[in-house]
C-alpha positions as CSV (number, residue, x, y, z in Angstrom):
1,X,21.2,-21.5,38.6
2,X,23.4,-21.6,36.1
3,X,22.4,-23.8,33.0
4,X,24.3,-27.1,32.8
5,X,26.7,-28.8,29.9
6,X,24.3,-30.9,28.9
7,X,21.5,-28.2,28.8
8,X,23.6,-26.0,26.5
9,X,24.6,-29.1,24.5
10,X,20.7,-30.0,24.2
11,X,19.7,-26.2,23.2
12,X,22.1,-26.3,20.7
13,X,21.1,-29.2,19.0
14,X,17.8,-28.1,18.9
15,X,19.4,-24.4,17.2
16,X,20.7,-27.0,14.8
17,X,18.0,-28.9,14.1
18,X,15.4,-26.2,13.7
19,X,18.3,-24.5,10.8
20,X,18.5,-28.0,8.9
21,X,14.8,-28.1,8.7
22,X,14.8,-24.6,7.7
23,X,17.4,-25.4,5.3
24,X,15.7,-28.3,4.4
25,X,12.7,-26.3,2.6
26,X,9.7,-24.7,5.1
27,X,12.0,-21.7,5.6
28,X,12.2,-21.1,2.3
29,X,8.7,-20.8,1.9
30,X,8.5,-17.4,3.7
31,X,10.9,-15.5,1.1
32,X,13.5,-15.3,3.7
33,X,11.8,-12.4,5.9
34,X,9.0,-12.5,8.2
35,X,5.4,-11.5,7.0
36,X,6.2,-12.4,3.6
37,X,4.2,-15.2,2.8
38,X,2.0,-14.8,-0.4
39,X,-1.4,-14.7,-0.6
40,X,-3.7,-18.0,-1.1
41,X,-7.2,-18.9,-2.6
42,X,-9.8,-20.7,-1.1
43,X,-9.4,-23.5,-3.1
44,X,-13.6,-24.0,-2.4
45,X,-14.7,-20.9,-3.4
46,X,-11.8,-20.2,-5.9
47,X,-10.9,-16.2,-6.8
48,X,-13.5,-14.7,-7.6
49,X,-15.2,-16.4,-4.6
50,X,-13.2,-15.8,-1.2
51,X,-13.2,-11.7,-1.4
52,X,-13.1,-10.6,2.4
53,X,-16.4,-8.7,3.5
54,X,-14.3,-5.7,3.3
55,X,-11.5,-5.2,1.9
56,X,-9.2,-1.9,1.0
57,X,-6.2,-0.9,-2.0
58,X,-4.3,1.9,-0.6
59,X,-2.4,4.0,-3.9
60,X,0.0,5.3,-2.3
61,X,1.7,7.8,-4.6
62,X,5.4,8.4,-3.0
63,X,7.1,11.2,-3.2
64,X,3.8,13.5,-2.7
65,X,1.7,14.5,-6.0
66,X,0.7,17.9,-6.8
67,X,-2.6,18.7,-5.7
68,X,-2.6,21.7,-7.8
69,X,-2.0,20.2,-11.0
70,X,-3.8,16.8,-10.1
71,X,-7.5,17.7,-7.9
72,X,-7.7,21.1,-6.7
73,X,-6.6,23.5,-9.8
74,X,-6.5,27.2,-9.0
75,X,-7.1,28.6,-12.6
76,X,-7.6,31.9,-11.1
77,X,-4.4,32.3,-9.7
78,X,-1.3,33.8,-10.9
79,X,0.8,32.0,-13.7
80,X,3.8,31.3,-11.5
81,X,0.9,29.2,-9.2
82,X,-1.6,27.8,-11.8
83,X,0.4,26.0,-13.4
84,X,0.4,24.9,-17.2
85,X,-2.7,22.7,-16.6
86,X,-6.7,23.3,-16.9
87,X,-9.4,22.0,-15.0
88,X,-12.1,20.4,-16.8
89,X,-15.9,19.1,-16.1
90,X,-16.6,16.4,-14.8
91,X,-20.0,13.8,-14.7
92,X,-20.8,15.6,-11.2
93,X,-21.3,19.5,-11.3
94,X,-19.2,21.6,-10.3
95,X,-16.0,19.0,-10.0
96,X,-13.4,19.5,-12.0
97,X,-10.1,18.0,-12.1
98,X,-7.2,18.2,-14.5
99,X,-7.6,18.2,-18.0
100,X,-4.9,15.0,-18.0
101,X,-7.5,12.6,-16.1
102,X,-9.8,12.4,-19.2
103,X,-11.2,8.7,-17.7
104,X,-11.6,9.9,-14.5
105,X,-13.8,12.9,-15.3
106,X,-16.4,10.2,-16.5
107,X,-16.5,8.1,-13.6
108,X,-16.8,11.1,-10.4
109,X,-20.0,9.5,-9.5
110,X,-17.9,6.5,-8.2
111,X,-15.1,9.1,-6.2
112,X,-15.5,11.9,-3.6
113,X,-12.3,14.4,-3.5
114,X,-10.4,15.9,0.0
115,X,-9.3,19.3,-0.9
116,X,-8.4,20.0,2.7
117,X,-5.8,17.2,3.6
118,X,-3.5,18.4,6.1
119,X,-0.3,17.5,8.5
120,X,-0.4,18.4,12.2
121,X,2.7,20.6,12.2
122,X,5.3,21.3,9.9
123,X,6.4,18.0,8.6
124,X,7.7,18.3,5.2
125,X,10.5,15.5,5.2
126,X,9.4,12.1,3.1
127,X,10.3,9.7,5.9
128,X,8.2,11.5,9.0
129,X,5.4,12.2,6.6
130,X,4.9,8.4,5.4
131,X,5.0,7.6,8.7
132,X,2.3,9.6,9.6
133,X,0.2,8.8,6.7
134,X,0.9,5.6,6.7
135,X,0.3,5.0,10.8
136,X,-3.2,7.0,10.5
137,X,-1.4,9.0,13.3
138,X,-0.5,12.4,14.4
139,X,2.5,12.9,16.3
140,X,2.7,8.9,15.7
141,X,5.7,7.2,18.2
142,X,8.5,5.2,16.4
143,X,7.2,2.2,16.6
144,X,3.5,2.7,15.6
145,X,2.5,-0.1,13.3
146,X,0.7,0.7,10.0
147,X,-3.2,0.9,9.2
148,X,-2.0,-2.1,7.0
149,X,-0.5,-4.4,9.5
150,X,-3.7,-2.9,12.3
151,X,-6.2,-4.7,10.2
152,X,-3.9,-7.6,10.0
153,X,-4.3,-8.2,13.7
154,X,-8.0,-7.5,14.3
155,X,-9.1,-8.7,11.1
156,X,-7.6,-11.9,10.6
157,X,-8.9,-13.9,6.7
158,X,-8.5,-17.9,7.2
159,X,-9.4,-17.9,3.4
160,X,-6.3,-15.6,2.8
161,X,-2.6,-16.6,4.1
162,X,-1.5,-12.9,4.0
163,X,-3.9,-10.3,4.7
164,X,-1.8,-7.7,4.5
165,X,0.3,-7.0,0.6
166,X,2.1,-4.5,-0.2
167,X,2.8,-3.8,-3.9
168,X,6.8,-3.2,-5.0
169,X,8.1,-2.0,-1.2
170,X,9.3,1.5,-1.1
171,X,13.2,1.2,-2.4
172,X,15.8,3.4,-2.7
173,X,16.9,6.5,-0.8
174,X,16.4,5.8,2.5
175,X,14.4,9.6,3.1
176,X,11.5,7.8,1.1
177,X,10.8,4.9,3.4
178,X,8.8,5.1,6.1
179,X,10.3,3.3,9.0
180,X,8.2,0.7,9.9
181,X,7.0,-0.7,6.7
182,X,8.6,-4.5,7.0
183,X,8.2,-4.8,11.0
184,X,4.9,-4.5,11.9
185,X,6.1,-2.0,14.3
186,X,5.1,-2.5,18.2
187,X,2.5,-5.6,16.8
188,X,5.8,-7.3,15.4
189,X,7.0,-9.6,12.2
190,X,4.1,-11.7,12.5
191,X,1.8,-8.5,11.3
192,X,4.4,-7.4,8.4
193,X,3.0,-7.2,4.8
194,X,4.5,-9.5,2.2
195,X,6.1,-7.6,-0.6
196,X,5.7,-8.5,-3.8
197,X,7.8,-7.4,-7.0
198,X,10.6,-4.9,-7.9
199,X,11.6,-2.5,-10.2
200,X,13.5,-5.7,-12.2
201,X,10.3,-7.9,-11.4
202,X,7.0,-6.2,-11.8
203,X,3.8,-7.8,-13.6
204,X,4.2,-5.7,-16.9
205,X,7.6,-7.5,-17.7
206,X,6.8,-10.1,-19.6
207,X,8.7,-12.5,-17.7
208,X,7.1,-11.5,-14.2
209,X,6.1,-14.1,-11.4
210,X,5.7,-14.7,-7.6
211,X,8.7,-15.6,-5.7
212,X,9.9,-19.0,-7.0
213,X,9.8,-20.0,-2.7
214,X,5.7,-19.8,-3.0
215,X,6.6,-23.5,-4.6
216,X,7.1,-26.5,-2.6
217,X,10.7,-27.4,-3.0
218,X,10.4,-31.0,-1.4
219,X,7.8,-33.8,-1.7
220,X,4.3,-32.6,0.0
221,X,5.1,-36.1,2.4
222,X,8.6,-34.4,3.6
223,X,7.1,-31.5,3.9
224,X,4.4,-32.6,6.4
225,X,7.3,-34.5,8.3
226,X,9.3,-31.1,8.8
227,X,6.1,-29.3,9.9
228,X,5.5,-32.5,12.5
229,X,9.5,-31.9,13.7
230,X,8.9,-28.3,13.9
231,X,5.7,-28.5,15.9
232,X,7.7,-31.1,18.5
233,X,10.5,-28.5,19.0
234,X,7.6,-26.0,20.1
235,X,7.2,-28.4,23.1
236,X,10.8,-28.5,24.0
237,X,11.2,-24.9,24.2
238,X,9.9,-22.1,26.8
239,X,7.8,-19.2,26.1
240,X,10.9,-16.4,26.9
241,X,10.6,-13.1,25.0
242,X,13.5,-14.5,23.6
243,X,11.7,-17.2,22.3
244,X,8.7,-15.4,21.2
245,X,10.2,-14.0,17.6
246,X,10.8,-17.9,17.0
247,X,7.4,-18.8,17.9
248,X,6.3,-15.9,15.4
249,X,8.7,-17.4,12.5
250,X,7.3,-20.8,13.4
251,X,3.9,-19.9,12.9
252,X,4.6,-17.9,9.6
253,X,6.6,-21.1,8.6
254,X,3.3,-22.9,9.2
255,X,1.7,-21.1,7.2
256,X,3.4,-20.9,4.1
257,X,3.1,-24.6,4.6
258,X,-0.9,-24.8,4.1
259,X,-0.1,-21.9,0.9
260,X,2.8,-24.3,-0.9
261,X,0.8,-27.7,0.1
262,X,-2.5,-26.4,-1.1
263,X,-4.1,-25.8,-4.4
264,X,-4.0,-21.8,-6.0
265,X,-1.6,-20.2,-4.2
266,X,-0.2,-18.9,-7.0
267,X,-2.9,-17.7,-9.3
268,X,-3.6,-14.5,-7.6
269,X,0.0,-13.6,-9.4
270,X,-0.5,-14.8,-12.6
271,X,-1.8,-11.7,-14.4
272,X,-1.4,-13.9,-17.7
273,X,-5.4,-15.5,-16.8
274,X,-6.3,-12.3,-17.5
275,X,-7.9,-11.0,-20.8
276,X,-5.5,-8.9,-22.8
277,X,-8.2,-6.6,-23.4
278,X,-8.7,-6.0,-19.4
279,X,-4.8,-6.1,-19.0
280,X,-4.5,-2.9,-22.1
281,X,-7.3,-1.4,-19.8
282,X,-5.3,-1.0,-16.8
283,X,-2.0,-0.2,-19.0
284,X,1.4,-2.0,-19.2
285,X,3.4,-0.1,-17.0
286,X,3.5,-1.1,-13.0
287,X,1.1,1.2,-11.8
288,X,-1.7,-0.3,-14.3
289,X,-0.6,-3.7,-13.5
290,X,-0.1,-3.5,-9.9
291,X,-3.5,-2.3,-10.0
292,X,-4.9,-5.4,-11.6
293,X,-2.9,-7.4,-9.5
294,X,-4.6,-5.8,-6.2
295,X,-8.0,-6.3,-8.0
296,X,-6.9,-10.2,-7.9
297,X,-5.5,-10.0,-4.4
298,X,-8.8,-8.8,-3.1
299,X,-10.6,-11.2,-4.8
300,X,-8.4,-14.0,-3.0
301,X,-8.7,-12.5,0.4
302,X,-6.5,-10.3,0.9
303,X,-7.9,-7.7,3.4
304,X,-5.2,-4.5,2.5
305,X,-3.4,-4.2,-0.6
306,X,-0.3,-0.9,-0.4
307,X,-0.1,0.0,-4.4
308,X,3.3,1.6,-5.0
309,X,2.1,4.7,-6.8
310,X,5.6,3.8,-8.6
311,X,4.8,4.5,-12.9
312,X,8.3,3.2,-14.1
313,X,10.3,5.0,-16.7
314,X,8.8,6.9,-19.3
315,X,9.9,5.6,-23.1
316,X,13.0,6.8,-23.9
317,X,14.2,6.9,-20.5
318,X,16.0,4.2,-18.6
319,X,15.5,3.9,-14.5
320,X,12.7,6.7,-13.8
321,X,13.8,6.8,-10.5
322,X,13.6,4.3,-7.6
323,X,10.0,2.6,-7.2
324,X,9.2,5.1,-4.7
325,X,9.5,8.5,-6.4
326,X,7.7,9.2,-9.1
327,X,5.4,11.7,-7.8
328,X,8.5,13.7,-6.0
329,X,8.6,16.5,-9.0
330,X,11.3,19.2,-7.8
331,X,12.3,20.0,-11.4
332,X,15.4,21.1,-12.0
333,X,16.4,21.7,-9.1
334,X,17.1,18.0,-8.3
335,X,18.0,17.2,-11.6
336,X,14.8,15.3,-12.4
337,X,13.7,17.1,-15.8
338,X,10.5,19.2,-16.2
339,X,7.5,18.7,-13.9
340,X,5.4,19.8,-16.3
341,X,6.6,17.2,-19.2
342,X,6.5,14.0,-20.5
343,X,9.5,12.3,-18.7
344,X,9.8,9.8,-16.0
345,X,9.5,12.7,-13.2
346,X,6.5,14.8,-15.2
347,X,2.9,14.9,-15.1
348,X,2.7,14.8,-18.8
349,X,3.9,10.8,-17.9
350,X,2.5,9.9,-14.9
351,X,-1.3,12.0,-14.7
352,X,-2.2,9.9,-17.7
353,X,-0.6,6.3,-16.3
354,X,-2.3,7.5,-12.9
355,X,-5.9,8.3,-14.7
356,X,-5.6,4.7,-17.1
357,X,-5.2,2.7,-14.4
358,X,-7.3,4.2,-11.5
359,X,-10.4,4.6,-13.9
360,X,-9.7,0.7,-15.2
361,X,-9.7,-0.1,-11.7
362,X,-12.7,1.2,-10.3
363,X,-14.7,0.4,-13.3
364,X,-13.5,-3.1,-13.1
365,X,-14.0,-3.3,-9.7
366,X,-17.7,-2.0,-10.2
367,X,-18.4,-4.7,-13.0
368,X,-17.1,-8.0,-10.5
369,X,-19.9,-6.5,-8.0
370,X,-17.0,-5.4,-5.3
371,X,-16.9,-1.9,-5.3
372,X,-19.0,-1.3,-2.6
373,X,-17.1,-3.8,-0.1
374,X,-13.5,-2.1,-1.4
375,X,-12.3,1.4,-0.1
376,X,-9.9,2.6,-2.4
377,X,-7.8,5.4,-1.0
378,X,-5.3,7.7,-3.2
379,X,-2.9,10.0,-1.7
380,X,0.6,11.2,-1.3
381,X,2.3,11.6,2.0
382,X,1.7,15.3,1.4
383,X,1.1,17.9,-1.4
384,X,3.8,20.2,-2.9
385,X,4.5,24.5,-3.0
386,X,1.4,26.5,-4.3
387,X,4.4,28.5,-6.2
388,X,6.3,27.2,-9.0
389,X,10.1,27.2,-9.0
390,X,11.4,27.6,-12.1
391,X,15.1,26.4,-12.8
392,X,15.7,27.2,-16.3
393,X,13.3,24.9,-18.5
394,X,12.8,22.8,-15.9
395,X,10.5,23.7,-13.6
396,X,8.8,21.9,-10.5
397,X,7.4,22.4,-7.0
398,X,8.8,21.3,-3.4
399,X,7.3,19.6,-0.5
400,X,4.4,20.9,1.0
401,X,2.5,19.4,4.1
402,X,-0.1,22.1,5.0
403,X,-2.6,21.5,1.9
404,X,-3.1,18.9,-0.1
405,X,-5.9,16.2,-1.7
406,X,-6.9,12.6,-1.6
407,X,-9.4,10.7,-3.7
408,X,-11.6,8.0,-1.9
409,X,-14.1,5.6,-3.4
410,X,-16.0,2.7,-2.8
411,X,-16.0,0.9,0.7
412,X,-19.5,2.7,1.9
413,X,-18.2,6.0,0.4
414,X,-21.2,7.7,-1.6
415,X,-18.8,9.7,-4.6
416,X,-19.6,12.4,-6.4
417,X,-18.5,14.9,-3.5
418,X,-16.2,17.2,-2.9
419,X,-15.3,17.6,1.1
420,X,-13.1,20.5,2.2
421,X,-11.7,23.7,0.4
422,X,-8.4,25.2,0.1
423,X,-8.0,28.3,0.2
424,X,-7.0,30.3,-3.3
425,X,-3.6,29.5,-4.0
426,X,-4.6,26.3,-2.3
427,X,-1.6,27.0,0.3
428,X,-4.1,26.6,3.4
429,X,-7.0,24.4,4.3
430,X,-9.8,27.0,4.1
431,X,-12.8,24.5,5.4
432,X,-12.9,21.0,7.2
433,X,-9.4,20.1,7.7
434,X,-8.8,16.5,7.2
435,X,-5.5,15.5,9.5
436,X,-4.0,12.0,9.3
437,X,-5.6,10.7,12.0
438,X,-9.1,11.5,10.2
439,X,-8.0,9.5,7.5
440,X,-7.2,6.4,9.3
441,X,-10.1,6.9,10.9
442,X,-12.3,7.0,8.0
443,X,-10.1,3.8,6.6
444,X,-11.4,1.6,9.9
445,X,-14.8,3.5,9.8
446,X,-15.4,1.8,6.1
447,X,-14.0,-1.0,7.9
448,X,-16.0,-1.9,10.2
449,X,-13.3,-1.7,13.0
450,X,-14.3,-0.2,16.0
451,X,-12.6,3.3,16.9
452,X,-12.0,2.5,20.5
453,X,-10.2,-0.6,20.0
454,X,-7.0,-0.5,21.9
455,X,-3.8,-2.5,21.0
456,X,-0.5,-2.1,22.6
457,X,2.5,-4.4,24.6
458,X,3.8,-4.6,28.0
459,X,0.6,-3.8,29.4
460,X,0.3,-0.4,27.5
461,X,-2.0,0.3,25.5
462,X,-3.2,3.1,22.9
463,X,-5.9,3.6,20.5
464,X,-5.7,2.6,17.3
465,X,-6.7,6.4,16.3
466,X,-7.0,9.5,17.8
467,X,-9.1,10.7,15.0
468,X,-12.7,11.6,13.4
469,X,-14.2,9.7,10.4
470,X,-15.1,11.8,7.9
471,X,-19.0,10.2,8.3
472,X,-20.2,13.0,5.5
473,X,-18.7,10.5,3.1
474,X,-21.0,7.7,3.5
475,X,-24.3,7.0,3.1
């Protein structure tokens, strides 16, 4: 049957209605996307008090680092593969690293390395690569949701409003971007990570602060009458699949309402509580920041934290790139300067940022007694070319998905270890291959989620990995 006049007439007002409440205020408290609703503090137990049991930061350093010139150094090799760098000792024997991580060559005990990081085919493209590393997935579908927005949906925080943050979103050319990162994939909006900052708004600017829509922009008692209205038009409407993404944006409006209503929801963000000492520890560029500002996050609850591995532009230098590309070194060949130097695109910038803030974080993390309930994971979405290429004085190396590294620490993991070889022009994984799917695996292993957990829609469902925790690790 064909809906009536009147029927249309009453559906529309309720279209209009819901828009003019949205209008009104609540809508504006979910920074005008789905998922993106900041995180909160128990205002009972404060920061430093409503931690999850387990929590992880996930540095993700786009673009895909060198694992030569970073965690697996071949000094043995020839000069067109070494590379300019040395490897030097470390607190654990026989680890060594590059001589530009000076702070993290003290604190191995806390770290294990993977030498033997490896892609299930040849996938050597940024966007399929993230989406693999990022999914926990080999051979992932297009609409696999993220490890991020996973533990959103089985590991729900009611002392946290968004368990799931993600650090200055991947921006710029579109090749970078993995394609799921703001939809939550097959789980939906509802499980998308809030994104907070940008390369003009990132917490080393002086000026930087959470989205001005985290504050209530009406009177808490008008407020609490447009949740009441937009609870009644949940009566008056059907549960449709068309209906369902309104539900979802209802329920996200609800909750930035208990964020904006309540006490703290802003002081996660507000670095400036922080000692200036601590904040010089971390370094005042985004990566240290962001760091610091994920050490916070975890403290309020926040179950998974994406870091943008993003270092900003080296002095001098205007731009550095999108915040997504820092670690994508080519060279001169695509015009981004030396590899091997001091610009925005070089190690000789972004090592030492990488090793300032990392160090700062897992010492800091150490000192506040969370360490061992936060897995810290650092990787690229793959490594890059044993061999050098060398255009003129700028040299650098290209993508490279068959051999690469990843540091993991805390979260159960014991440090001090170094899993998996490459072989000697660390091309190849020579021992214990570690695929994507044994990452995630690892990442829920540390967890506590169950392997065999099964998610899915219309009746389907699939396993949240396919793959093997690394259990030599822990313990």
């Amino acid at each position: 049957m064909s809906p009536s006049l009147s029927d249309e007439r009453q559906q529309t007002a309720l279209i209009s209605r819901r828009r003019l409440l949205q209008a009104g205020g609540i809508g504006a408290l979910t920074l005008g996307l789905p998922g993106m609703v900041a995180a909160g503090v128990d205002s009972k137990r404060g920061l430093g008090g409503g931690a999850a049991d387990k929590s992880c930061i996930f540095i993700l350093l786009c673009g895909g680092p060198s694992h030569l010139d970073t965690w697996d150094l071949k000094p043995a090799a020839p000069a067109e593969i070494r590379g300019p760098y040395q490897p030097i000792a470390t607190t654990v024997p026989g680890m060594r690293i590059s001589e530009l991580h000076t702070r993290l060559a003290t604190l191995t005990r806390h770290f294990s390395l993977i030498r033997s990081m490896t892609h299930v085919g040849n996938i050597s493209n940024h966007f399929d690569a993230m989406h693999h590393c990022l999914s926990g997935q080999a051979d992932a579908p297009a609409d696999s949701p993220y490890i991020g927005s996973i533990l959103a949906k089985v590991r729900p925080n009611e002392s946290s409003v968004a368990p799931y943050v993600w650090l200055i979103k991947c921006v710029g050319d579109p090749v970078f971007c993995a394609p799921n990162i703001g939809t939550g994939g097959h789980l939906g909006v509802s499980y998308s990570p809030l994104f907070v900052g940008s390369a003009a708004n990132h917490p080393a600017m002086p000026g930087f602060k959470a989205p001005d829509e985290l504050l209530p922009v009406v009177p808490l008692e008008r407020m609490q009458e447009r949740r009441s209205l937009l609870e009644g038009l949940n009566v008056a409407e059907s549960l449709s699949a068309e209906k369902q993404a309104m539900r979802e944006w209802q329920e996200l409006q609800g909750r930035a309402f208990d964020l904006a209503s309540g006490p703290g929801g802003r002081q996660p963000f507000e670095l400036d509580r922080e000692p200036v000492t601590v904040r010089d520890r971390y370094g005042m560029h985004p990566l240290g920041q962001n760091l610091l500002l994920a050490r916070r996050l975890v403290e309020s609850g926040v179950g998974f934290v994406t870091v943008n591995g993003w270092t900003g532009p080296a002095p001098g230098e205007t731009g550095g790139g999108p915040p997504s590309s820092s670690w994508d070194m080519h060279g001169g060949e695509m015009g981004m300067g030396n590899a091997f130097g001091s610009g925005s695109y070089g190690m000789g910038w972004c090592l030492p940022r990488l090793d300032e803030a990392l160090s700062a974080l897992l010492v800091d993390l150490d000192e506040r007694g969370l360490l061992a309930s936060t897995l810290v994971v650092v990787a690229g979405e793959f490594g890059r070319t044993p061999r050098i290429n060398a255009v003129g004085p700028n040299p650098g190396r290209q993508h490279w998905p068959s051999c690469y590294s990843a540091i993991l620490a805390g979260g159960g993991i014991r440090g001090g270890m170094v899993y998996g070889e490459s072989d000697k022009t660390a091309a190849f994984v020579k021992d214990k291959p570690v695929r994507p799917q044994d990452l995630g695996a690892t990442i829920y292993h540390a967890l506590g989620v169950p392997l065999d957990l099964r998610l899915g829609k219309d009746g389907f469902t699939r396993p949240i990995s396919s793959g093997q925790p690394i259990l030599d690790l822990f313990g």
